[in-house]
mmCIF file as Biopython writes it, N, C-alpha, C and O atoms, coordinates in Angstrom:
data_model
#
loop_
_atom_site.group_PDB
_atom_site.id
_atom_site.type_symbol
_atom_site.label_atom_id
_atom_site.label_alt_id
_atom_site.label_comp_id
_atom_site.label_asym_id
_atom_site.label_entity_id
_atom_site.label_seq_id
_atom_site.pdbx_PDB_ins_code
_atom_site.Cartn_x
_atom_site.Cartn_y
_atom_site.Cartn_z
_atom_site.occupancy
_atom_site.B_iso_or_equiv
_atom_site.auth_seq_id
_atom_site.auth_asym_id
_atom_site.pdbx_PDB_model_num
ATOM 1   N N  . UNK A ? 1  ? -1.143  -22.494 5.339   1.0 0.0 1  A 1 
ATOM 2   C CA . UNK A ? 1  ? -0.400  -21.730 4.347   1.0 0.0 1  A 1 
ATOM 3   C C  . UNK A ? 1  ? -0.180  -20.325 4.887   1.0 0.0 1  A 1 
ATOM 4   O O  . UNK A ? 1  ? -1.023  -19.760 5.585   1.0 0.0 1  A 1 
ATOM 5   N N  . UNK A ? 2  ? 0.887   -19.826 4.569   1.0 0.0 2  A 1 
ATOM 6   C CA . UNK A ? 2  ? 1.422   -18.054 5.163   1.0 0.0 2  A 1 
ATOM 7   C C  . UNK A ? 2  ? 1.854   -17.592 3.879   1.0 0.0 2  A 1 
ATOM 8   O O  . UNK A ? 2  ? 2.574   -18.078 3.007   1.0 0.0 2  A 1 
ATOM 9   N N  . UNK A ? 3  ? 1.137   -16.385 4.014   1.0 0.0 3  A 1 
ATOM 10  C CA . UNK A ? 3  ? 1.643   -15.382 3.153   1.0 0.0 3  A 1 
ATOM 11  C C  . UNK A ? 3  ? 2.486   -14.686 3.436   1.0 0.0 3  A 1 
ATOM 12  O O  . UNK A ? 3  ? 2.956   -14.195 4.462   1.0 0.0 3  A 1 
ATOM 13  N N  . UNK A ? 4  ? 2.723   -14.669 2.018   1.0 0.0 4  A 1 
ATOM 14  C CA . UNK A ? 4  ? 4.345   -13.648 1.897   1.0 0.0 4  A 1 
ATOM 15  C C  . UNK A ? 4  ? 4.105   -12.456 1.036   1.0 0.0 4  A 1 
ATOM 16  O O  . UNK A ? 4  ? 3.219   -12.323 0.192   1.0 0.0 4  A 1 
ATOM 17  N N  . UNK A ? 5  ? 4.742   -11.877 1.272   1.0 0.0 5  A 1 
ATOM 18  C CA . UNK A ? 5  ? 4.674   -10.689 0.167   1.0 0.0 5  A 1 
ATOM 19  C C  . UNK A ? 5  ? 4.553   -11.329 -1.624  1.0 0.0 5  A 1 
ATOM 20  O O  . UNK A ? 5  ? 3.969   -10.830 -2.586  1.0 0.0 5  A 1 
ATOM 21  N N  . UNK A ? 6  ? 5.262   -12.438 -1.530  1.0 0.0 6  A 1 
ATOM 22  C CA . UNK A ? 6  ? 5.880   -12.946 -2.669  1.0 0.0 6  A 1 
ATOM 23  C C  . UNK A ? 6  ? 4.004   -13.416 -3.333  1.0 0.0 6  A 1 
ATOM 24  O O  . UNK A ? 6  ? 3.751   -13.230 -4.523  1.0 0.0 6  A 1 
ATOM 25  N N  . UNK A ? 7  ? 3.026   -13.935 -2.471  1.0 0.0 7  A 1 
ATOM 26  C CA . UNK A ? 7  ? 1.463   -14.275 -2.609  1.0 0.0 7  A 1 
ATOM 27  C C  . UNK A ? 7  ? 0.705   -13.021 -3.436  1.0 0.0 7  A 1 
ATOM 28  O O  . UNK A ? 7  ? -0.296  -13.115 -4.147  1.0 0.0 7  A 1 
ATOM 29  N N  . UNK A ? 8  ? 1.338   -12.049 -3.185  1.0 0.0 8  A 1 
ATOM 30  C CA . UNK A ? 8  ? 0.485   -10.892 -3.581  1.0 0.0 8  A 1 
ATOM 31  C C  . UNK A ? 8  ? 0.990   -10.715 -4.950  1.0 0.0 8  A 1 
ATOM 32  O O  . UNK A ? 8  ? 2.100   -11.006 -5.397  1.0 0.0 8  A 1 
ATOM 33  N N  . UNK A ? 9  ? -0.288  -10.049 -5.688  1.0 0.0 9  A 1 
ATOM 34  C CA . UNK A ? 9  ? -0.816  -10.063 -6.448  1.0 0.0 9  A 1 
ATOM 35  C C  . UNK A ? 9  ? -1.065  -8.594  -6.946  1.0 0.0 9  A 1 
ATOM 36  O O  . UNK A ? 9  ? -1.241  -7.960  -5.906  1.0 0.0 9  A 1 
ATOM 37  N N  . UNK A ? 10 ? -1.156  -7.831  -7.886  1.0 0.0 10 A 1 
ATOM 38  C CA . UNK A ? 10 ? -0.881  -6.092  -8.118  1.0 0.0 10 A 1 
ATOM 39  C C  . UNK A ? 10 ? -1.986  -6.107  -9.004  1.0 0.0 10 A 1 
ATOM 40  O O  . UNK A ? 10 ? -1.934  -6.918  -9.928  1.0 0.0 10 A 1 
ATOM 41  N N  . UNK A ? 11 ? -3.267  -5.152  -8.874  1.0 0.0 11 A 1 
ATOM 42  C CA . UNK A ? 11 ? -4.396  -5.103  -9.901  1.0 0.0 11 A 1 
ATOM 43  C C  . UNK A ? 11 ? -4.447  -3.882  -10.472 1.0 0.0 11 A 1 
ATOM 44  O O  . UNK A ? 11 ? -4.511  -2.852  -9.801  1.0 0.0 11 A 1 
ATOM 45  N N  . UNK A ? 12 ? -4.417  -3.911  -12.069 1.0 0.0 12 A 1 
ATOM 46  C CA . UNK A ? 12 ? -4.105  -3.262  -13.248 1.0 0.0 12 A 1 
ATOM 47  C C  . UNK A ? 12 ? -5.285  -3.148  -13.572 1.0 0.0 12 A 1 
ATOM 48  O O  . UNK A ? 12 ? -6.153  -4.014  -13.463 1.0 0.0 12 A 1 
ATOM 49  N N  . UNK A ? 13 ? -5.405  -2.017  -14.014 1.0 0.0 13 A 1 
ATOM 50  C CA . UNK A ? 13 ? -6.811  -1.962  -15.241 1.0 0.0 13 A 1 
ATOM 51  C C  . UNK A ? 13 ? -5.708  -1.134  -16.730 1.0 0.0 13 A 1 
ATOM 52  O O  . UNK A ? 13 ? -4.971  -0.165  -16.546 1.0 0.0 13 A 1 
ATOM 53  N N  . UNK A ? 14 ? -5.885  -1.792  -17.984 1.0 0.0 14 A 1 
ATOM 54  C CA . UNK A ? 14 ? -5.352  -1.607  -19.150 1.0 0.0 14 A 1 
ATOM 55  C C  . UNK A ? 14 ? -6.047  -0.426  -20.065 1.0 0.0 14 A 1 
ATOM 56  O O  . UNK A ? 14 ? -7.258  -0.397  -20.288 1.0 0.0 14 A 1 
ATOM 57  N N  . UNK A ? 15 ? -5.418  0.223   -20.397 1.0 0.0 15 A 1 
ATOM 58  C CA . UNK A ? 15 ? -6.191  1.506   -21.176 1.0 0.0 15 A 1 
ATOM 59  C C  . UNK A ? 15 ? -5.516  1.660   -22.339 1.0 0.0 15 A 1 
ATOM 60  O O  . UNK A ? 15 ? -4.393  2.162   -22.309 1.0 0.0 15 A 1 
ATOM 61  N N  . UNK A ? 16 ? -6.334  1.084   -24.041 1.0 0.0 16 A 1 
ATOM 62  C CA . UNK A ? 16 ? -5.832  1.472   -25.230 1.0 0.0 16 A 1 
ATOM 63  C C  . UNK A ? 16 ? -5.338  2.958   -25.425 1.0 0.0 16 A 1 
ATOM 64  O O  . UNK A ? 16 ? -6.025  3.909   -25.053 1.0 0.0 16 A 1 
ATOM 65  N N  . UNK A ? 17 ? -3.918  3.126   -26.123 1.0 0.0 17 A 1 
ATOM 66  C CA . UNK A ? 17 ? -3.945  4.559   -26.615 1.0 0.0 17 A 1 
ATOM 67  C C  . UNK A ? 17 ? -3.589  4.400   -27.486 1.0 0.0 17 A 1 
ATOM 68  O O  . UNK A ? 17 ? -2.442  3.954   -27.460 1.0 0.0 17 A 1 
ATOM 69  N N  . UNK A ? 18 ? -4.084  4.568   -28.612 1.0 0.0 18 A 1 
ATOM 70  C CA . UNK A ? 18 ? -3.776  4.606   -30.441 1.0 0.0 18 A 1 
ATOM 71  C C  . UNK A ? 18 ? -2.862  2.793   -30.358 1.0 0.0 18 A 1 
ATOM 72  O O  . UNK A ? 18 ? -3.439  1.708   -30.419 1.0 0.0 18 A 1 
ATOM 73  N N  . UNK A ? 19 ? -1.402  3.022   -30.213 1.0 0.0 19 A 1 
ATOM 74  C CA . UNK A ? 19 ? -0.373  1.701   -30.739 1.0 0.0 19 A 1 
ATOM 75  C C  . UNK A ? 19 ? -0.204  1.457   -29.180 1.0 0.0 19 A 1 
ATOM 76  O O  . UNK A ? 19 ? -0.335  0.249   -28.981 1.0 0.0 19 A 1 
ATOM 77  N N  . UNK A ? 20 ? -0.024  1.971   -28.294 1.0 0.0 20 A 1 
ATOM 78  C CA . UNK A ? 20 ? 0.577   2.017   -26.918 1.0 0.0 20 A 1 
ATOM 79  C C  . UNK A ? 20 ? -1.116  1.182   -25.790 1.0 0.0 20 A 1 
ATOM 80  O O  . UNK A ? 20 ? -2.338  1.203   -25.939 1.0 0.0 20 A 1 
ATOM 81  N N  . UNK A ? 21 ? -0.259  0.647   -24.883 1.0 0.0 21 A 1 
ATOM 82  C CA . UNK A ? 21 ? -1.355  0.394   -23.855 1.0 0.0 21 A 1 
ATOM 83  C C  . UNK A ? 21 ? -1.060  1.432   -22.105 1.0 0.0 21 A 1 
ATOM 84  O O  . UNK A ? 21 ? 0.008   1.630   -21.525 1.0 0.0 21 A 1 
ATOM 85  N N  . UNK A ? 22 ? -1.657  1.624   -21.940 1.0 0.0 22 A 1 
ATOM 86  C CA . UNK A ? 22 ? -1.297  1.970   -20.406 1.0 0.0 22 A 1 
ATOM 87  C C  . UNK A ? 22 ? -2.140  1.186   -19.066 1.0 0.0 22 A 1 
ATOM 88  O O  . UNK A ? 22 ? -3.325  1.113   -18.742 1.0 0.0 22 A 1 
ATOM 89  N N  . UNK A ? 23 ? -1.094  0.757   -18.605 1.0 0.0 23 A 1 
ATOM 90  C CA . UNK A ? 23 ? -0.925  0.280   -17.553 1.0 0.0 23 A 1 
ATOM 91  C C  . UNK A ? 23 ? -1.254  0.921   -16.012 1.0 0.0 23 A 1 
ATOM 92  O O  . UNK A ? 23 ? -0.394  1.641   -15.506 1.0 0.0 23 A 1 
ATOM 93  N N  . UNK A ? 24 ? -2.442  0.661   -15.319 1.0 0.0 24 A 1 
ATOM 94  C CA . UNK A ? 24 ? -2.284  1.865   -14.070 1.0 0.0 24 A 1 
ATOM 95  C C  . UNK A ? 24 ? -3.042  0.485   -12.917 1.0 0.0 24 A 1 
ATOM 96  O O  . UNK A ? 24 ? -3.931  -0.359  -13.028 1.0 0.0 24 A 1 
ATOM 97  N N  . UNK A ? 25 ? -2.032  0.929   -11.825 1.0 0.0 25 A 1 
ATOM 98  C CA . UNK A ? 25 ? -2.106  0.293   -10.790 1.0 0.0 25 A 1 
ATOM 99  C C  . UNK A ? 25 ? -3.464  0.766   -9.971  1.0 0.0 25 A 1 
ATOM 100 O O  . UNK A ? 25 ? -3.688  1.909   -9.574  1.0 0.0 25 A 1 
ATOM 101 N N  . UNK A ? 26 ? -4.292  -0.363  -9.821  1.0 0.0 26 A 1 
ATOM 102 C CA . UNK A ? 26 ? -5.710  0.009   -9.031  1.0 0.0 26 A 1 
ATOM 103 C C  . UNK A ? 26 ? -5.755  -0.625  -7.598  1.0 0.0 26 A 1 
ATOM 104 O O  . UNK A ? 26 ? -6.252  -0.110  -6.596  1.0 0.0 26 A 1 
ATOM 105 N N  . UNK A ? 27 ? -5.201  -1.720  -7.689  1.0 0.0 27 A 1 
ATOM 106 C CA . UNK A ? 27 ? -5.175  -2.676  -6.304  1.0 0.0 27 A 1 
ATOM 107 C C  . UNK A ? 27 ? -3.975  -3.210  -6.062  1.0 0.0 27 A 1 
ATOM 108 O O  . UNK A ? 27 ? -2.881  -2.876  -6.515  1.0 0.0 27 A 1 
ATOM 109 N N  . UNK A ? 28 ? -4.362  -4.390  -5.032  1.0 0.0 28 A 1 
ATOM 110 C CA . UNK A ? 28 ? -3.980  -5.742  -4.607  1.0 0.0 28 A 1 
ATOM 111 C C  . UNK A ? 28 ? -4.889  -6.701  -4.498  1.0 0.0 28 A 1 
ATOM 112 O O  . UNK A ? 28 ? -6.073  -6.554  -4.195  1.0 0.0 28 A 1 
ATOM 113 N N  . UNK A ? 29 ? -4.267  -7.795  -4.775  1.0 0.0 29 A 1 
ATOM 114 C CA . UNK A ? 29 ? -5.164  -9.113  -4.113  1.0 0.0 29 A 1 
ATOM 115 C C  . UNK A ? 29 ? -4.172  -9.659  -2.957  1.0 0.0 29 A 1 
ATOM 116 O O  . UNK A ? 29 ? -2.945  -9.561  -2.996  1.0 0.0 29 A 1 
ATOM 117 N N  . UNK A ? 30 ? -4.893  -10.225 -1.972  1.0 0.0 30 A 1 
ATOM 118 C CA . UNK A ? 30 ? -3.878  -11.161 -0.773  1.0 0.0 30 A 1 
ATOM 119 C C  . UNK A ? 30 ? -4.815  -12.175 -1.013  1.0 0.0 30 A 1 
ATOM 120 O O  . UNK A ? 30 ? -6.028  -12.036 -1.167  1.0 0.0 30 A 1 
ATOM 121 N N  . UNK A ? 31 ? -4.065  -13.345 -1.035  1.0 0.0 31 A 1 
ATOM 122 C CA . UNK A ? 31 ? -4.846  -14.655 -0.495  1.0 0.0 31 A 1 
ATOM 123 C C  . UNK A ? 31 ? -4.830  -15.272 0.510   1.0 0.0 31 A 1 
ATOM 124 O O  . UNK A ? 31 ? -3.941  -15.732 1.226   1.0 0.0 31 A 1 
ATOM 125 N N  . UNK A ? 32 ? -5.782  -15.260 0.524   1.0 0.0 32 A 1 
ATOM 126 C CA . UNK A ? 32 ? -6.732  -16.525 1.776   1.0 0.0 32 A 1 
ATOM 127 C C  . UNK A ? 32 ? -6.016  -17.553 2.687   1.0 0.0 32 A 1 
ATOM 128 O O  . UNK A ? 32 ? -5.975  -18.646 2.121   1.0 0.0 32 A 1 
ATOM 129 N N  . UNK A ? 33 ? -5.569  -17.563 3.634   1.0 0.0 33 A 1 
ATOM 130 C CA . UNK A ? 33 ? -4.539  -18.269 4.348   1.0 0.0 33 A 1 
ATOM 131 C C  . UNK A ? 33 ? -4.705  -19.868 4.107   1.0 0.0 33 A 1 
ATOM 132 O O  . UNK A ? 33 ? -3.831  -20.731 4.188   1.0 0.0 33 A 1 
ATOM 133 N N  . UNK A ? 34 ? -6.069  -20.011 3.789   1.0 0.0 34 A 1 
ATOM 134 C CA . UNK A ? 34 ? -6.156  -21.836 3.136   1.0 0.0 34 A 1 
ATOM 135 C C  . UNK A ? 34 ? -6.118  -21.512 1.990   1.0 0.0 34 A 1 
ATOM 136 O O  . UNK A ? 34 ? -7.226  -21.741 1.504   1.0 0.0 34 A 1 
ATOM 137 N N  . UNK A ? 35 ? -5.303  -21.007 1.110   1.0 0.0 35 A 1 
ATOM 138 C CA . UNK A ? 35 ? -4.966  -20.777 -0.493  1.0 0.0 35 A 1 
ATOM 139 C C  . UNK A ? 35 ? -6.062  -21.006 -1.272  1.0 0.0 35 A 1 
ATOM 140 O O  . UNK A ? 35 ? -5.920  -21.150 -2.487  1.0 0.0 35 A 1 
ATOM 141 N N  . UNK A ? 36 ? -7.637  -21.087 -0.512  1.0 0.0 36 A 1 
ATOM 142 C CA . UNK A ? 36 ? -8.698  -20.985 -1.748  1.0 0.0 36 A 1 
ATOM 143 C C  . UNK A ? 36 ? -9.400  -20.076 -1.942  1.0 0.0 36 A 1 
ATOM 144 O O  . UNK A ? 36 ? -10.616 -20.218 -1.809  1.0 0.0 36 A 1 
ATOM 145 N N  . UNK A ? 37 ? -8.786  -18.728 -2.357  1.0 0.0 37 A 1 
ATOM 146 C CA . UNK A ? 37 ? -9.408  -17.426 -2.641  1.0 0.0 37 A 1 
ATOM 147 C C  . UNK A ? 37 ? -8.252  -16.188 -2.591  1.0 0.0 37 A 1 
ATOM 148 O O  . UNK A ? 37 ? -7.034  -16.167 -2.409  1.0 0.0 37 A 1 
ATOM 149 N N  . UNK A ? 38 ? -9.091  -15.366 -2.801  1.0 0.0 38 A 1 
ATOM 150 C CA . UNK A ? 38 ? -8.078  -13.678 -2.607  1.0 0.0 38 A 1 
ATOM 151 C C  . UNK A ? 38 ? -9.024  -13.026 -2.320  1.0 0.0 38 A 1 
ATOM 152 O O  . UNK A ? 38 ? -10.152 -12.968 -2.809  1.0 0.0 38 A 1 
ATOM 153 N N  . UNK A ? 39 ? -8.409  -12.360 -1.248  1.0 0.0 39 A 1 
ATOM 154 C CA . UNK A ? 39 ? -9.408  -10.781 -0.891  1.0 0.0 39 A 1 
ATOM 155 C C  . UNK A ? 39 ? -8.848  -9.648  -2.208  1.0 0.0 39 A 1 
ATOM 156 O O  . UNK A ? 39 ? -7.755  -9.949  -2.688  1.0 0.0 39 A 1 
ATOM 157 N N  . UNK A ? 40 ? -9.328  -8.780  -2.609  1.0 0.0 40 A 1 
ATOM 158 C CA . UNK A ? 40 ? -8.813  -7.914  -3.521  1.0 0.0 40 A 1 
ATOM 159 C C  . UNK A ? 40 ? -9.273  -6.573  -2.409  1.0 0.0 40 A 1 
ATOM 160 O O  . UNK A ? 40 ? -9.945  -6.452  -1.385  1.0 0.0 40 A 1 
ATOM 161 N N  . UNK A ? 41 ? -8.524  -5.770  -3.243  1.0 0.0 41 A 1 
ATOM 162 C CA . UNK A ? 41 ? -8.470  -4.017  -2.346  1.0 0.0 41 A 1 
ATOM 163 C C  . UNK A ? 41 ? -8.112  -3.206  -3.364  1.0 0.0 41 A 1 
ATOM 164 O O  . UNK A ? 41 ? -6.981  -3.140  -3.846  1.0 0.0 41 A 1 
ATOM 165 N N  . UNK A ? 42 ? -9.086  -2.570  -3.705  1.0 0.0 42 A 1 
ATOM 166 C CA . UNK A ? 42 ? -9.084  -1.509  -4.582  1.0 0.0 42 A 1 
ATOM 167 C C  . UNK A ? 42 ? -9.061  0.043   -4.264  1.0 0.0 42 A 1 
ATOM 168 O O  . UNK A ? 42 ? -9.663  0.529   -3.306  1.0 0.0 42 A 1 
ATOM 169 N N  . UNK A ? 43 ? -8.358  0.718   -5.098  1.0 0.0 43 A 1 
ATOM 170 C CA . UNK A ? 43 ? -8.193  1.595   -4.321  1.0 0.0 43 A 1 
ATOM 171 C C  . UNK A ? 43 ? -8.989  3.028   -5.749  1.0 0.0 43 A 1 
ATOM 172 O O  . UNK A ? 43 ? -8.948  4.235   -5.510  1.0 0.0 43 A 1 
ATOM 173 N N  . UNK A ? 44 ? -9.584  2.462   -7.026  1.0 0.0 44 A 1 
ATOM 174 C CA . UNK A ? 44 ? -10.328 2.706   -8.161  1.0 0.0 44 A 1 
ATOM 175 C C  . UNK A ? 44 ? -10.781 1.625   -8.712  1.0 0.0 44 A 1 
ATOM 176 O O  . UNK A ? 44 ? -10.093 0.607   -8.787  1.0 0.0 44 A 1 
ATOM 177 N N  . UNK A ? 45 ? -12.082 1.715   -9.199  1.0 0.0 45 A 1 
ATOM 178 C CA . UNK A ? 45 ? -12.623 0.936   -9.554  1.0 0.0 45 A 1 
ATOM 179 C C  . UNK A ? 45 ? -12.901 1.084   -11.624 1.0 0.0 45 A 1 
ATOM 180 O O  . UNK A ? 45 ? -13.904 1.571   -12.146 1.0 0.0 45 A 1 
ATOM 181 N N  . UNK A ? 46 ? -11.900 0.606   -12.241 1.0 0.0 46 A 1 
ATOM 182 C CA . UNK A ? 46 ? -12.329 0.875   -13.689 1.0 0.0 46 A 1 
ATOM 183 C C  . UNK A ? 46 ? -13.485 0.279   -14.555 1.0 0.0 46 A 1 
ATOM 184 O O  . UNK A ? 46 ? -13.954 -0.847  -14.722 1.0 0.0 46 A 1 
ATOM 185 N N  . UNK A ? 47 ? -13.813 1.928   -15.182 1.0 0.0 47 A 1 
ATOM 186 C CA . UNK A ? 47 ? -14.729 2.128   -15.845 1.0 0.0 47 A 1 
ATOM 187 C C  . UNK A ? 47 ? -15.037 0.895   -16.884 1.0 0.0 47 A 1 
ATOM 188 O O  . UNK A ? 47 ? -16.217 0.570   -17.019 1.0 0.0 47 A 1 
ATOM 189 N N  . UNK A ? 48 ? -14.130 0.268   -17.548 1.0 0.0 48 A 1 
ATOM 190 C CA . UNK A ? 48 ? -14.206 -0.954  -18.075 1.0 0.0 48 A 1 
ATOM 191 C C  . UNK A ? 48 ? -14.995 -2.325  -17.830 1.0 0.0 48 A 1 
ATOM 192 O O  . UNK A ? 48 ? -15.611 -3.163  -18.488 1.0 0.0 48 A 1 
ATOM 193 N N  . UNK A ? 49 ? -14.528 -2.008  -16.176 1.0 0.0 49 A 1 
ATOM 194 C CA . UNK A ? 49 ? -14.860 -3.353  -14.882 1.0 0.0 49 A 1 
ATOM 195 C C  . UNK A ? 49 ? -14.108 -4.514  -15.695 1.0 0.0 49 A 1 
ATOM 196 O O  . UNK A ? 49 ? -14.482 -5.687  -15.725 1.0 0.0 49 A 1 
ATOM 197 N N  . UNK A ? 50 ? -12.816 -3.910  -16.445 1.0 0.0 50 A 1 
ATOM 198 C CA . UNK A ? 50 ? -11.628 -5.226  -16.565 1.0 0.0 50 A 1 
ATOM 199 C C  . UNK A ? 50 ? -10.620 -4.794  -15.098 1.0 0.0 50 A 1 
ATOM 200 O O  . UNK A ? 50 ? -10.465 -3.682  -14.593 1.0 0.0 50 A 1 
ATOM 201 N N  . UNK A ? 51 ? -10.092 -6.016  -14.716 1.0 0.0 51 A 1 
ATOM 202 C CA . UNK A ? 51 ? -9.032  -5.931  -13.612 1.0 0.0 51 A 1 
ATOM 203 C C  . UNK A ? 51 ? -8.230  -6.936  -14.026 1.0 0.0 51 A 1 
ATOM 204 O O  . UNK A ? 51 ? -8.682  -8.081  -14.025 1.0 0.0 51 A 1 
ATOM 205 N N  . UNK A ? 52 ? -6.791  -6.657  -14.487 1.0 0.0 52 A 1 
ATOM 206 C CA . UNK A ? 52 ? -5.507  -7.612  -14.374 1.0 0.0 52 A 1 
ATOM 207 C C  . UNK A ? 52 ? -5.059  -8.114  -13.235 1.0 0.0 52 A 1 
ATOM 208 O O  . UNK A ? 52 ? -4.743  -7.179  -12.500 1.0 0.0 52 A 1 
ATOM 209 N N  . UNK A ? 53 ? -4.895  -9.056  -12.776 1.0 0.0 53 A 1 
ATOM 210 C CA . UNK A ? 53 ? -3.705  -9.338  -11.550 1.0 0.0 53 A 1 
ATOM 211 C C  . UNK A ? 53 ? -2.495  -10.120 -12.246 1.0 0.0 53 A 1 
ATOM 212 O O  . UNK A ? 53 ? -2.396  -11.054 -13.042 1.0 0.0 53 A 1 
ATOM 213 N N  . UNK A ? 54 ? -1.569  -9.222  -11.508 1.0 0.0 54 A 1 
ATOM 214 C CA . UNK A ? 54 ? -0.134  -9.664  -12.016 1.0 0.0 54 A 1 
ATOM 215 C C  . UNK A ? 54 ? 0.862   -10.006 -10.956 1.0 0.0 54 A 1 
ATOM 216 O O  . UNK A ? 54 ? 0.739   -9.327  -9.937  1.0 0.0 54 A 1 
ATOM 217 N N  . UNK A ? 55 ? 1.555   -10.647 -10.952 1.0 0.0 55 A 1 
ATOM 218 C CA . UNK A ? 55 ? 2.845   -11.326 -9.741  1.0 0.0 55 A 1 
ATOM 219 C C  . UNK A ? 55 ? 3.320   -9.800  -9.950  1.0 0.0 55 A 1 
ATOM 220 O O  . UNK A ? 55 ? 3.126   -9.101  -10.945 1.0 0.0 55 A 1 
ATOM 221 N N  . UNK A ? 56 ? 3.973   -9.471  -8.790  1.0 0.0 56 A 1 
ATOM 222 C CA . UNK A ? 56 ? 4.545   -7.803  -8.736  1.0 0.0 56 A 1 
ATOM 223 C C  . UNK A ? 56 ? 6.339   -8.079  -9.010  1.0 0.0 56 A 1 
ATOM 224 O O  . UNK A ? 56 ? 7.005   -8.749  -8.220  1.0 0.0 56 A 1 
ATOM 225 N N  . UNK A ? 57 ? 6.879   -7.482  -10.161 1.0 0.0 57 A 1 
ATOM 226 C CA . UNK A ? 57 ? 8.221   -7.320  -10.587 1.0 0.0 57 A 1 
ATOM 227 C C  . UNK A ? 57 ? 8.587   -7.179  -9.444  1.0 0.0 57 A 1 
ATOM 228 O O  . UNK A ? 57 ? 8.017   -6.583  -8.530  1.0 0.0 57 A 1 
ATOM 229 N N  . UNK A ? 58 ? 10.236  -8.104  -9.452  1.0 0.0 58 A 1 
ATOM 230 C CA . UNK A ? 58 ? 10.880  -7.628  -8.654  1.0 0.0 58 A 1 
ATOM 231 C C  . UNK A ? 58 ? 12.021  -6.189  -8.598  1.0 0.0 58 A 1 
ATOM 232 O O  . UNK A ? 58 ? 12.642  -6.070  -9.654  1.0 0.0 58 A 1 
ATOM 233 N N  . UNK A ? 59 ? 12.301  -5.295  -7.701  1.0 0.0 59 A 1 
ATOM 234 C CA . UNK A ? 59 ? 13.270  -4.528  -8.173  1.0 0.0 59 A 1 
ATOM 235 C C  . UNK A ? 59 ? 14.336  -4.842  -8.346  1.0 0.0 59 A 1 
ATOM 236 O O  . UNK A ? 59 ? 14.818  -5.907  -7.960  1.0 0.0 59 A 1 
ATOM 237 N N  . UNK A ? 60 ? 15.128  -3.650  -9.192  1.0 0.0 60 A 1 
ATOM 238 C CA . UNK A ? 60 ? 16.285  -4.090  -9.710  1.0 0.0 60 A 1 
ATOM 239 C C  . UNK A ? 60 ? 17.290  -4.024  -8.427  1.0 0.0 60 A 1 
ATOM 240 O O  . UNK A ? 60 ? 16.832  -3.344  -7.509  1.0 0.0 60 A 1 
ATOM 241 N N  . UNK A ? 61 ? 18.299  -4.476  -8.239  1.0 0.0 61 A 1 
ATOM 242 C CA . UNK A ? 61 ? 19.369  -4.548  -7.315  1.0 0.0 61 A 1 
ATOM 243 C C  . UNK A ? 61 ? 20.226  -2.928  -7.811  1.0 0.0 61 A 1 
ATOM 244 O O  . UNK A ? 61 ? 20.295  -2.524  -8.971  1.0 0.0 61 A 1 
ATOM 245 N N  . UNK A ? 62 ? 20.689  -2.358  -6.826  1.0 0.0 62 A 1 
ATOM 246 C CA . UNK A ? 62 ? 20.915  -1.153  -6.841  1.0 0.0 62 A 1 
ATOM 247 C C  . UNK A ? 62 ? 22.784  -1.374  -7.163  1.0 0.0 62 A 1 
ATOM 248 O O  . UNK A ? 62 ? 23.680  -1.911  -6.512  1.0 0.0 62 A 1 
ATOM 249 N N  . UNK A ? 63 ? 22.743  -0.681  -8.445  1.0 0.0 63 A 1 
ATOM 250 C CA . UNK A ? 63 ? 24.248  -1.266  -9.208  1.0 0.0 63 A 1 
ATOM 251 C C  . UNK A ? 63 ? 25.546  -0.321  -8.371  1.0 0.0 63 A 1 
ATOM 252 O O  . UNK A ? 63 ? 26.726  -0.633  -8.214  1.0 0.0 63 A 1 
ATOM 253 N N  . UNK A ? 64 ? 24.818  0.909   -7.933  1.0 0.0 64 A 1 
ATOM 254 C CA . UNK A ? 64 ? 26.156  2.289   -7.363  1.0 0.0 64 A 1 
ATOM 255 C C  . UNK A ? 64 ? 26.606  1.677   -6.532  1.0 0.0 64 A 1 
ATOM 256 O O  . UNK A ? 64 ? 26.162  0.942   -5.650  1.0 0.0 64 A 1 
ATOM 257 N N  . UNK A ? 65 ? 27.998  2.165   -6.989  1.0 0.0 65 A 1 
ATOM 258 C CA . UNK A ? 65 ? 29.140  1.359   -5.812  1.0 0.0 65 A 1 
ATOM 259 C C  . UNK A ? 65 ? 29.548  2.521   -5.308  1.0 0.0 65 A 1 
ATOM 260 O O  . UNK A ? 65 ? 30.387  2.543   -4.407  1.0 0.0 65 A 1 
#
């Protein structure tokens, strides 16, 4: 198995604010070239010790002509 960018994985830690959540980027995960695991890489470690991983949005296509 080869990784692609498309494998990776974006690690969130979630922070209540009153009605609103915030969202803040802490890592990555890459996986394991035999697809049974992920290394993760943190770059903060939250106080919570919750971590999201999420498929990373793609960008938007650039509309200016």
């Amino acid at each position: 198995m080869t990784n692609t960018n498309s494998d990776i994985m974006i690690a969130y830690t979630i922070r209540d604010a009153g009605e609103t959540k915030h969202w803040d980027r802490v890592g990555a995960a890459f996986p394991h070239k035999d697809g049974q695991g992920f290394d993760v890489v943190l770059d903060a470690l939250p106080v919570s010790g919750r971590i999201t991983l999420r498929v990373p949005l793609e960008k938007p296509a650039d509309t200016q002509q």
